[in-house]
C-alpha positions as CSV (number, residue, x, y, z in Angstrom):
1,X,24.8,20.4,4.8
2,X,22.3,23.4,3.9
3,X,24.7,23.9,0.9
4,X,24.3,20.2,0.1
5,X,20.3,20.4,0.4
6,X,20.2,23.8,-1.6
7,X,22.3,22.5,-4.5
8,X,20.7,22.7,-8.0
9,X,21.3,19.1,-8.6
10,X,19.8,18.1,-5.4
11,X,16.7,20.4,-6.1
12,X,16.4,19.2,-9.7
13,X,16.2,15.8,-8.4
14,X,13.7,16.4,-5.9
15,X,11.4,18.5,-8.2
16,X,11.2,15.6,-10.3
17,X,10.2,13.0,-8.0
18,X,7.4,15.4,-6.3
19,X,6.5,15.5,-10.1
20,X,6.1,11.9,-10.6
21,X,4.3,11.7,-7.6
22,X,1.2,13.2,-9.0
23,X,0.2,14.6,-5.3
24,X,-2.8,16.9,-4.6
25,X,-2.3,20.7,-3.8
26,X,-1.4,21.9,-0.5
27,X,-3.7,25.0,1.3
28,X,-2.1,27.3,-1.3
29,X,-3.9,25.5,-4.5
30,X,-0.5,24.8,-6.3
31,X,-0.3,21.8,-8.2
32,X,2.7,20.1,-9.4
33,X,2.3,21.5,-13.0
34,X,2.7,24.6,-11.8
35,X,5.8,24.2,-9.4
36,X,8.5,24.4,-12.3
37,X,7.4,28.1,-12.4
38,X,7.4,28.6,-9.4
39,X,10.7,27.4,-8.3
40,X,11.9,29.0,-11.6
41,X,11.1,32.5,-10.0
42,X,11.4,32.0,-6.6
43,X,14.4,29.6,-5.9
44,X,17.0,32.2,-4.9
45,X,14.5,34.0,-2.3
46,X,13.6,30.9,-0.5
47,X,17.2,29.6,-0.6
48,X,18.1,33.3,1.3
49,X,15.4,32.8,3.3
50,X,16.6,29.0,4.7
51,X,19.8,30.5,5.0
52,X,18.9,33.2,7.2
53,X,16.6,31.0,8.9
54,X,13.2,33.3,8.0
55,X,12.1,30.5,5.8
56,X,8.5,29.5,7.6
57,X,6.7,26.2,5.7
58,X,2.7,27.1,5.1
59,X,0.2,24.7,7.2
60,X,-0.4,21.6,6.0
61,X,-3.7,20.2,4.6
62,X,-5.6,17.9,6.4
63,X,-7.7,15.0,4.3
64,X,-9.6,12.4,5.9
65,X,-9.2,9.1,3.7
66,X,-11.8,6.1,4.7
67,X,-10.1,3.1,5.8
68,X,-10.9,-0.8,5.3
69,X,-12.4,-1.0,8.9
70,X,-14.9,2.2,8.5
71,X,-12.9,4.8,10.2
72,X,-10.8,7.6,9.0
73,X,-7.5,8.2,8.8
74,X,-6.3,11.7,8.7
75,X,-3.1,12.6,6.1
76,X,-1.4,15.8,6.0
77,X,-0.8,16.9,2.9
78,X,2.4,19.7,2.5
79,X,2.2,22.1,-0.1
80,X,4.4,21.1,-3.3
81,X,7.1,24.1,-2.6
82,X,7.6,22.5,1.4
83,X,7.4,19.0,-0.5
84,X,10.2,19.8,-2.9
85,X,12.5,21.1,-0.1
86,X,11.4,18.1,2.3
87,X,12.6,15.6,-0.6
88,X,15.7,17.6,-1.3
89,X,16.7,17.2,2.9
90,X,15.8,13.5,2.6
91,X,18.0,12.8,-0.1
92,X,20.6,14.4,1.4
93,X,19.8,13.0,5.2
94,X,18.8,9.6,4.3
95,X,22.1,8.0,3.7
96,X,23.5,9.2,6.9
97,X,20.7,6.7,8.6
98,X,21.0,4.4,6.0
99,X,24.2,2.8,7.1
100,X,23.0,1.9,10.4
101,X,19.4,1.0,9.5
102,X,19.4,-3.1,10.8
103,X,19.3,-6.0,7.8
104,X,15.5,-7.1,8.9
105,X,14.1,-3.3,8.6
106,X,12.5,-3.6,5.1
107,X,9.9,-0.6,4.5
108,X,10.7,2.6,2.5
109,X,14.4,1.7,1.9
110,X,16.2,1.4,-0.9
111,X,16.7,-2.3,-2.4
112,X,14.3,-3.4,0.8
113,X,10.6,-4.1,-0.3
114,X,7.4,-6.2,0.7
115,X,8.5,-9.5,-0.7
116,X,11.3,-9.8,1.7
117,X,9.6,-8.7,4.9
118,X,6.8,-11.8,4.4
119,X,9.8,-14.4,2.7
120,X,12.2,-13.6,6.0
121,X,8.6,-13.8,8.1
122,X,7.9,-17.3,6.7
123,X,11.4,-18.5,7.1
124,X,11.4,-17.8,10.7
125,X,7.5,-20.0,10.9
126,X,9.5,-22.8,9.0
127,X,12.3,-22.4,11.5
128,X,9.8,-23.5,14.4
129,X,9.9,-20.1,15.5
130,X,5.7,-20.3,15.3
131,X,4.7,-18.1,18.6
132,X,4.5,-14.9,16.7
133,X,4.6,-11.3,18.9
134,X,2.5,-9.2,16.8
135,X,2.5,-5.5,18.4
136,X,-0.2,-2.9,16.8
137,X,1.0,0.9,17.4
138,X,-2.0,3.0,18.3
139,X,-1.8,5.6,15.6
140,X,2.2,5.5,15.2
141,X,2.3,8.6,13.1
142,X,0.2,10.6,14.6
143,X,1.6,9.9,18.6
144,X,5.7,10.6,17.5
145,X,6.9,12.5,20.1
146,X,8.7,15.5,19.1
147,X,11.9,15.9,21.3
148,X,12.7,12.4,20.9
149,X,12.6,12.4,17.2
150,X,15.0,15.4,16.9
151,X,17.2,14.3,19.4
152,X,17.7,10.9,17.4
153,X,18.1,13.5,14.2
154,X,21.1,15.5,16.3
155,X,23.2,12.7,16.5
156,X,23.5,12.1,12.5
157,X,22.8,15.9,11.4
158,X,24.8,18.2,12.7
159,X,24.0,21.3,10.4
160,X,21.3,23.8,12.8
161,X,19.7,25.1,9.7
162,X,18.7,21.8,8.3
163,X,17.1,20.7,12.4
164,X,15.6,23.7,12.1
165,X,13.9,23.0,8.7
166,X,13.2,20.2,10.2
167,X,11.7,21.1,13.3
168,X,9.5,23.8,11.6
169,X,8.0,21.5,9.3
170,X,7.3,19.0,12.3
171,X,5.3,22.0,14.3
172,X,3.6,23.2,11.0
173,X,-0.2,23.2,11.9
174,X,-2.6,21.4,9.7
175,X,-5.6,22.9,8.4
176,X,-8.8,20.5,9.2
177,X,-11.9,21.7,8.0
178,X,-11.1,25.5,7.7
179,X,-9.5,25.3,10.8
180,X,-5.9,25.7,11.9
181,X,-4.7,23.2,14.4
182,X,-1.8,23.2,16.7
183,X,0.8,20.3,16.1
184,X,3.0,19.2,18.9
185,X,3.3,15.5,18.1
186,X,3.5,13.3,14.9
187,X,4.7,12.9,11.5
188,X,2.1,13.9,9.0
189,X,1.3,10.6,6.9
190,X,1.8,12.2,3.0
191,X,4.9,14.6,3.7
192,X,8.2,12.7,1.5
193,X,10.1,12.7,4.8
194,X,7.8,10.6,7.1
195,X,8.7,7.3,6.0
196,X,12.3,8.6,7.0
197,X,11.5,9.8,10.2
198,X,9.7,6.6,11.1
199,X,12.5,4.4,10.4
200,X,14.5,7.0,12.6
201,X,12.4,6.7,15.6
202,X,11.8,2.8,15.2
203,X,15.4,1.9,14.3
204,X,15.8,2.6,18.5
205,X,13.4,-0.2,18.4
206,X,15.5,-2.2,16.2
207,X,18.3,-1.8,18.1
208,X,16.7,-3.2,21.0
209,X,15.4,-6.2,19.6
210,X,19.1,-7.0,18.4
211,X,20.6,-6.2,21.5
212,X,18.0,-9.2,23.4
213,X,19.0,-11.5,20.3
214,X,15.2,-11.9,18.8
215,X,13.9,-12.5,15.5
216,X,12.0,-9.8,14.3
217,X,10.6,-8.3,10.8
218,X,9.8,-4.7,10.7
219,X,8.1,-2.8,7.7
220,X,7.5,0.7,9.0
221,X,5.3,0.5,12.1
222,X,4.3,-3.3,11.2
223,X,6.6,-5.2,13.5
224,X,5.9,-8.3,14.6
225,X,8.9,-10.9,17.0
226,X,8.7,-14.7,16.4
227,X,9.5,-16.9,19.3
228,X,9.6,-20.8,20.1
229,X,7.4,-20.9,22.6
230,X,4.2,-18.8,24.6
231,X,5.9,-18.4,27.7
232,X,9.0,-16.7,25.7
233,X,6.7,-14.7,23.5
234,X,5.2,-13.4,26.9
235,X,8.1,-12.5,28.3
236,X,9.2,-10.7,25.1
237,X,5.7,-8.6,24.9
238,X,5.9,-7.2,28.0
239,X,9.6,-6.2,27.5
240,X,8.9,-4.8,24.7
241,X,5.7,-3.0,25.5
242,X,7.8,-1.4,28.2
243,X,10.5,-0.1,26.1
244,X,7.9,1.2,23.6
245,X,5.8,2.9,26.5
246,X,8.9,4.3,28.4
247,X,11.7,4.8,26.0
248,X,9.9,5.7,22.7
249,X,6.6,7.4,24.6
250,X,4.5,4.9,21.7
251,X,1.1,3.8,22.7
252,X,0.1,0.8,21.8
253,X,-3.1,-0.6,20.9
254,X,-4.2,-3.5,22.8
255,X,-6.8,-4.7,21.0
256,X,-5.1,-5.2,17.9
257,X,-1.7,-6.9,19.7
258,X,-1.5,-10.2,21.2
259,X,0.7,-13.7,20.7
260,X,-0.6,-15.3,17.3
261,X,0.1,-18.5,16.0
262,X,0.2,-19.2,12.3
263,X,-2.7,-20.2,11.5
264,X,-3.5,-16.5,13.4
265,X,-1.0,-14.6,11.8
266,X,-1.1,-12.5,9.1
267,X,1.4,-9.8,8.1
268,X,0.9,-7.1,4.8
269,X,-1.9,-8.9,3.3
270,X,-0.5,-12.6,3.9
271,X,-1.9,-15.0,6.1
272,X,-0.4,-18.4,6.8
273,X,-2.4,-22.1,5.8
274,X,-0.5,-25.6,6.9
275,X,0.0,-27.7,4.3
276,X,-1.4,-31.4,4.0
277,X,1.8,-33.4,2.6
278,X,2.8,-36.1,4.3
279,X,6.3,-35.1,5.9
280,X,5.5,-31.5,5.8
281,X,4.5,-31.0,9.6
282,X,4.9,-27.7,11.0
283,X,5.2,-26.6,7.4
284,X,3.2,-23.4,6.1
285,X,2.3,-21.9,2.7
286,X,1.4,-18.4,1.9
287,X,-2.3,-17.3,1.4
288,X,-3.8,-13.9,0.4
289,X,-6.2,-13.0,3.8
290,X,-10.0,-12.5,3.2
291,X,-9.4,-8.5,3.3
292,X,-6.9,-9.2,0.9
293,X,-9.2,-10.5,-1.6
294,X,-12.2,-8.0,-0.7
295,X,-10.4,-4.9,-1.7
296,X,-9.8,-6.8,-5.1
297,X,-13.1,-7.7,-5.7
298,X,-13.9,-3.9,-4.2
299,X,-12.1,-2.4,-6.8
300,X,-12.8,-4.5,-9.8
301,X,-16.0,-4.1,-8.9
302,X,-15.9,-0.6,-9.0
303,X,-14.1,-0.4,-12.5
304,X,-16.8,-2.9,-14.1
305,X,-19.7,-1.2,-12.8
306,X,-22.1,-0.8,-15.5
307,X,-22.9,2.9,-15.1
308,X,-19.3,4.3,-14.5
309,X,-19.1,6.3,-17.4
310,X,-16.2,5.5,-19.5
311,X,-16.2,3.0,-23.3
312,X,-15.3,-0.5,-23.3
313,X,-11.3,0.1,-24.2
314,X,-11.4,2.8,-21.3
315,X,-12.6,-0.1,-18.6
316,X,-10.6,-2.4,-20.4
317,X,-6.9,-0.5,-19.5
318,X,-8.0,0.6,-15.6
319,X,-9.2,-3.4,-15.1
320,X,-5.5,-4.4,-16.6
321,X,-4.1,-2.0,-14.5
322,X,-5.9,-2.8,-10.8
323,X,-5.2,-6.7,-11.8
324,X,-1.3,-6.1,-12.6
325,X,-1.1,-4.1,-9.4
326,X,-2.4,-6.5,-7.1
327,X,-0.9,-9.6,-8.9
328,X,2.6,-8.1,-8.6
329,X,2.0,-7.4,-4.6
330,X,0.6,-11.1,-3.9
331,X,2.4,-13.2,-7.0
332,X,4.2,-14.8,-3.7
333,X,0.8,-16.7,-2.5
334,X,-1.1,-19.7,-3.2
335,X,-3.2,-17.6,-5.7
336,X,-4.3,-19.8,-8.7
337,X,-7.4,-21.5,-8.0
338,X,-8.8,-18.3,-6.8
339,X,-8.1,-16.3,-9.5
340,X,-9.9,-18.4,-11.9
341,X,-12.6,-17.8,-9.6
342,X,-12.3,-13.9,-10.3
343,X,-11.6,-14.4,-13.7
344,X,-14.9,-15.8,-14.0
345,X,-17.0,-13.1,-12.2
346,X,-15.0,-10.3,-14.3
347,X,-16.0,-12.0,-17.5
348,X,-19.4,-11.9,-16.6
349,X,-19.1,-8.6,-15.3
350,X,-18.1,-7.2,-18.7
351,X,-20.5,-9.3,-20.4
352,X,-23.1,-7.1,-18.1
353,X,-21.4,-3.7,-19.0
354,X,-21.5,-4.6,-22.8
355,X,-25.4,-6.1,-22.2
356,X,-26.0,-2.2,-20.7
357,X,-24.5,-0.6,-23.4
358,X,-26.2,-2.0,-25.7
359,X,-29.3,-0.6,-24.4
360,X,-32.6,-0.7,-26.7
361,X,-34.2,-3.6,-27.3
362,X,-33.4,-3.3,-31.5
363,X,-29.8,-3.2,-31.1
364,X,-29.5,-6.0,-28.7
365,X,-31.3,-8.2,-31.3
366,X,-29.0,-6.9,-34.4
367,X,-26.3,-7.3,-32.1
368,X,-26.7,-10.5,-31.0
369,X,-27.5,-11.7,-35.4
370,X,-24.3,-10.4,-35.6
371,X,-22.6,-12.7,-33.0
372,X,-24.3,-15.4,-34.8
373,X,-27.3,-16.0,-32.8
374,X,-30.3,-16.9,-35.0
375,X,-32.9,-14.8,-35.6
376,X,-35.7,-16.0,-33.4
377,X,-33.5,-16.7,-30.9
378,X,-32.4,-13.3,-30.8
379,X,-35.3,-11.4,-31.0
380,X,-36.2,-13.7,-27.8
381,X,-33.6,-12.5,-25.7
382,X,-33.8,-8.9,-27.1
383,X,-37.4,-8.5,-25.2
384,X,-36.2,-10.5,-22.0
385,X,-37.4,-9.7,-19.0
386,X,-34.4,-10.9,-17.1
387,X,-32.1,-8.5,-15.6
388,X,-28.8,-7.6,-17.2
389,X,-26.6,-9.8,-14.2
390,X,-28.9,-13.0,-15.3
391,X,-28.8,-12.3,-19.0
392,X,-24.9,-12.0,-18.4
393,X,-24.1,-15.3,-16.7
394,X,-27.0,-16.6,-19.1
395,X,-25.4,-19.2,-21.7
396,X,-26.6,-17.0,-24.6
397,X,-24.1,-13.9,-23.9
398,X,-21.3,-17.2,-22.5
399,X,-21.2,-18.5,-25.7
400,X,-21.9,-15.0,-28.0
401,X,-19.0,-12.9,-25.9
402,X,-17.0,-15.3,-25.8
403,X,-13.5,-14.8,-24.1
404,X,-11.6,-14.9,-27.8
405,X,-13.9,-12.1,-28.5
406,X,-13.0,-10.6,-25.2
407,X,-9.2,-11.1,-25.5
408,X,-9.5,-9.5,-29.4
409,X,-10.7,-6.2,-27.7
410,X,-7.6,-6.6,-24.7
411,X,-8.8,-8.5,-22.1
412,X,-6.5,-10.5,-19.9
413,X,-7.1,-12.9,-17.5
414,X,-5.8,-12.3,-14.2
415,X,-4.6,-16.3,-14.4
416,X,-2.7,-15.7,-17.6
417,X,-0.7,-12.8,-16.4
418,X,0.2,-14.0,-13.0
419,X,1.9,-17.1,-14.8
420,X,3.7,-14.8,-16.5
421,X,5.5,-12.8,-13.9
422,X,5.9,-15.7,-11.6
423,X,6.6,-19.0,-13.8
424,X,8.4,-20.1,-10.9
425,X,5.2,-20.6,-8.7
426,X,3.0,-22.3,-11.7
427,X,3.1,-25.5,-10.3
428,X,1.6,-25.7,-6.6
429,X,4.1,-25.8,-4.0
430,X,1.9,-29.6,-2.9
431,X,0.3,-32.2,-3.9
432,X,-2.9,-31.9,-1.6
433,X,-4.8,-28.8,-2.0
434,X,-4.6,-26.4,0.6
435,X,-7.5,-24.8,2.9
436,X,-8.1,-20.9,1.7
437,X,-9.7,-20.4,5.4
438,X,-7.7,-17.5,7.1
């Protein structure tokens, strides 16, 4: 298998996904641009060296990233050479695993994606399977244990200088804050085989929930069981929890887990409204949660803020950009009346931006003659002493900047392009609108 890993088509490969990537450099300082070099020079050695099993991956980087609930999460970053040779094993590795993975395990596999994880999630609610297990792992990649992991590996790969790639890259300290730090748990979040080697260690989980006959949707360490009724879902929980706690040696976090209903419910960014049409009981339409919606507005707001230092085109191509993104990941909700909601407070947020670039009072007046606002008038507004956020949602900049103007110079409403990539959803699912309350 260490042949198959090693091959030059297999490297190639592998190179040029790390490439696309666009990661940060490891504790060596190498970027990506300069790994073709690199591996240019240095291929044969560190194939000898993996073949005489010398080859020894350098520490991994530790980087705190802030997460939506004010705490940190820490990723561990590999260097690109260890990142090119981790790709190469997983493409080689991964369709061993593949062909056993279960039909309702949907993250980081090929052909398997977001979408189908919440559709299959709000079949089972239409179902009447509405007493929902949701289970939280207590920092999943961090707590994987080690021996369990390569065990699980051992039965699929057979080759004892690809485990013992493997297993070095697994003990690999990481480097947090100048200091190294022994490893003898976890997956590192950032290395290309992680999502792997969680689907390796959960598909035991899988294969449990199959073997009781439950109804189940897993996306990586998101995993929630749907159920008829409370007394089942108990039952269930428990089980569960005990398998998870004995088998797997995965804590899990109490607070966070419990029995939800829909209404409580919310899985990758979707919550769950009922719907108000008469006939529809028990029925259920997809809504974007509250958190959801905040890190939109959080990044938009960030793009549009009026001292970020970039021109009109520049803000123009990053807002088009963070609006596609998000549109594409939620086009399967109840989204429209919101979005012209958020259509209307980017508007005025560009009308601010231009109202700030502007800047002295003598080229706000010739620029506002220009938009056809008389010259009184003008002059008027030019020596305001309103603040740019009033003057923006003011009717004089409305009707000046108008959003022609704004679509002349790219703009594009987030409205316009959702009905584009999902003409399917442009009529609303009901007749009666639905609560956005989750």
């Amino acid at each position: 298998m260490i042949e198959r890993v090693l091959h030059r088509g297999n490297m190639l490969k592998a190179y040029t996904h790390v490439l696309a990537n666009k990661g940060s450099a490891g504790v060596d300082g190498m970027s990506v641009k300069e790994l073709a070099a690199h591996l240019k020079q240095n291929r044969d050695a560190i194939a000898t060296d993996i073949c005489n099993g010398r080859y020894f991956p350098q520490p991994i980087l530790g980087v705190a990233i802030p997460k939506s609930n004010g705490k940190n999460r820490l990723l561990g970053i590999p260097t690109v050479t260890d990142r090119t040779l981790q790709q190469a094993v997983s493409q080689v590795i991964a369709p061993l695993f593949e062909l056993e993975f279960k039909e309702h395990s949907y993250g980081f596999r090929p052909n398997r994606n977001a979408h189908q994880a919440v559709q299959q999630a709000h079949k089972y609610i239409h179902e009447g399977y509405q007493y929902m297990v949701d289970i939280d792992l207590q920092n999943f990649f961090d707590e994987v244990d080690h021996c369990i992991l390569l065990q699980l590996l051992y039965r699929k790969v057979k080759c004892p200088l690809t485990l013992r790639l493997i297993r070095k890259w697994l003990r690999a300290p990481i480097l947090i804050n100048g200091r190294l730090v022994k490893r003898r748990k976890g997956v590192p979040q950032g290395s290309p085989l992680s999502p792997l080697l969680s689907n390796i260690m959960l598909h035991e989980l899988d294969k449990e929930l199959e073997k009781q006959e439950l109804r189940y949707v897993r996306y990586a360490d998101d995993f929630s069981i749907y159920t008829k009724s409370e007394a089942t879902a108990r039952k269930v929980g428990n089980t569960v929890f005990l398998f998870l706690r004995d088998r797997l040696k995965l804590p899990i976090n109490r607070e966070k887990s419990g029995i939800r209903r829909p209404v409580d419910f919310q899985i990758l960014g979707h919550g769950f409204v009922p719907t108000y049409k008469k006939g529809d009981k028990g029925k259920y339409q997809l809504v974007v949660t509250k958190k959801g919606w905040d890190r939109l507005k959080q990044k938009l707001k960030s793009i549009t803020r009026k001292t970020t230092p970039c021109s009109f085109d520049e803000r123009i191509q990053e807002l088009k950009e963070a609006q596609r993104g998000w549109i594409h990941y939620f086009r399967l909700a109840s989204i429209q009346g919101k979005l012209k909601e958020v259509d209307s407070w980017i508007r005025n947020r560009l009308r601010h931006c231009i109202w700030h670039d502007w800047k002295r009072p003598e080229r706000k007046r010739k620029n506002l003659i220009r938009l056809g606002v008389p010259k009184g008038q003008a002059y008027a507004w030019s020596r305001t002493r309103k603040g740019g956020w009033a003057v923006a949602q003011s009717p004089m900049l409305i009707t000046t900047v108008t959003v022609k103007r704004l679509v002349r110079r790219g703009y594009e409403s987030m409205l316009d392009y959702y009905r584009k990539v999902a003409p399917q959803l442009n009529e609303p699912l009901y007749t009666r609108p639905v609560r956005t309350v989750v």
